[in-house]
C-alpha positions, -999 to +999 in steps of 0.1 A: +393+358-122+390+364-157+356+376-158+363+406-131+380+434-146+398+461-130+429+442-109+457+457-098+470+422-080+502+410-093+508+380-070+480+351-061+479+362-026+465+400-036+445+385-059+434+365-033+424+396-014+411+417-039+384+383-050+375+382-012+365+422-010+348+418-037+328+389-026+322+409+003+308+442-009+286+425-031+269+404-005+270+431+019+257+456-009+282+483-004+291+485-042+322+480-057+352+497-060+377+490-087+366+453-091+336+447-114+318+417-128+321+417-165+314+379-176+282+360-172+294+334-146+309+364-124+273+385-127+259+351-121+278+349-086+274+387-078+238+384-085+234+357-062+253+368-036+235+406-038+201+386-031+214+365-003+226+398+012+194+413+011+177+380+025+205+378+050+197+412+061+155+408+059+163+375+082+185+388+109+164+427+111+130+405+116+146+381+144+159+413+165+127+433+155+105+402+166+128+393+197+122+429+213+083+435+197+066+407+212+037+422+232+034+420+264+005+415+293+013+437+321-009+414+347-012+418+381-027+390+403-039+391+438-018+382+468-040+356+481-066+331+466-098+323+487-121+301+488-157+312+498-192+299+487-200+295+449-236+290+431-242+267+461-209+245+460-175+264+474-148+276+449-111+285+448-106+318+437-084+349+428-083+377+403-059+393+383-062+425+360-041+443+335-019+472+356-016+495+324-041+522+321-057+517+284-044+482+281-074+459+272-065+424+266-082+406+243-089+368+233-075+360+267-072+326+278-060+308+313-050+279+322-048+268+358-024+239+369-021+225+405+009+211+424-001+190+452+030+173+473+015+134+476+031+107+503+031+078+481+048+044+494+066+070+519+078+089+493+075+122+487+062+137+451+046+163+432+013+158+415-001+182+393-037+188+383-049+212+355-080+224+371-114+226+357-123+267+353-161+286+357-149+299+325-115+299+309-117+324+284-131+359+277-133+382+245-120+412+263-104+419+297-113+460+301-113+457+337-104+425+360-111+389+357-121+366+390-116+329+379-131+302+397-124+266+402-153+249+414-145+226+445-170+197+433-162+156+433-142+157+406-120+183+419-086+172+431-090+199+460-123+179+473-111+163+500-087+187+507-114+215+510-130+197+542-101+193+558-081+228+557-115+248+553 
């Protein structure tokens, strides 16, 4: 407490008080009032805490700035999916499309995953299937996109495709 000059504390519990504020507008970087560093080991504090204010700062403004800047897609998929011919075999299909006027995507990528409920041993379960795409990624998405799954062999849909269609 030596190395601050500028007290007007008399007992420990003021001083107390008047060390905290201090501490407080310097990592806050408000400035100081009556209290001022003088020493080396009390500039030494006041410096650090001044950049660990700043940082503090920097930190928490780029976690709210990126929590409520993260861009966003705007898709819009169709209601149904259908399954018609395709180059000779039959394929699932459905489209989607960006619903903002002047919003082209680009470097878009899908994944499409399957849930199928299976009867195994009498039991009821999920199985799910990433399924293989026509094409799973495009440079740019001016318009709509209409992604196909071919129903072939190796499609988990195969047998199913007789059967329901």
């Amino acid at each position: 407490m030596h190395q601050l000059q500028g007290w007007i504390a008399a007992t420990p519990w003021q001083k107390f008080k008047e060390a905290y504020f201090f501490s407080t507008e310097t990592f806050t970087t408000v400035g100081y009032g009556r209290v001022n560093p003088i020493g080396d080991w009390a500039n030494l504090v006041a410096s650090i805490e001044s950049m660990s204010g700043f940082l503090s700062f920097a930190i928490a403004t780029g976690l709210i700035y990126g929590r409520f800047s993260k861009p966003k897609a705007y898709l819009v998929f169709s209601e149904h999916a259908l399954v018609s011919p395709f180059n000779g075999k039959t394929g699932l299909m459905f489209r989607f499309a960006s619903y903002k006027d002047n919003h082209i995507l680009t470097n878009v990528e899908i994944k499409v995953n399957l849930a199928l409920l299976a009867d195994e041993d009498g039991k009821q379960s999920y199985r799910f299937y990433d399924l293989a795409l026509e094409r799973s990624r495009v440079d740019s998405l001016p318009m709509n996109w209409t992604v196909v799954h071919a129903i072939d062999e190796e499609s988990p849909l195969a047998g199913l495709a007789r059967k329901i269609w």
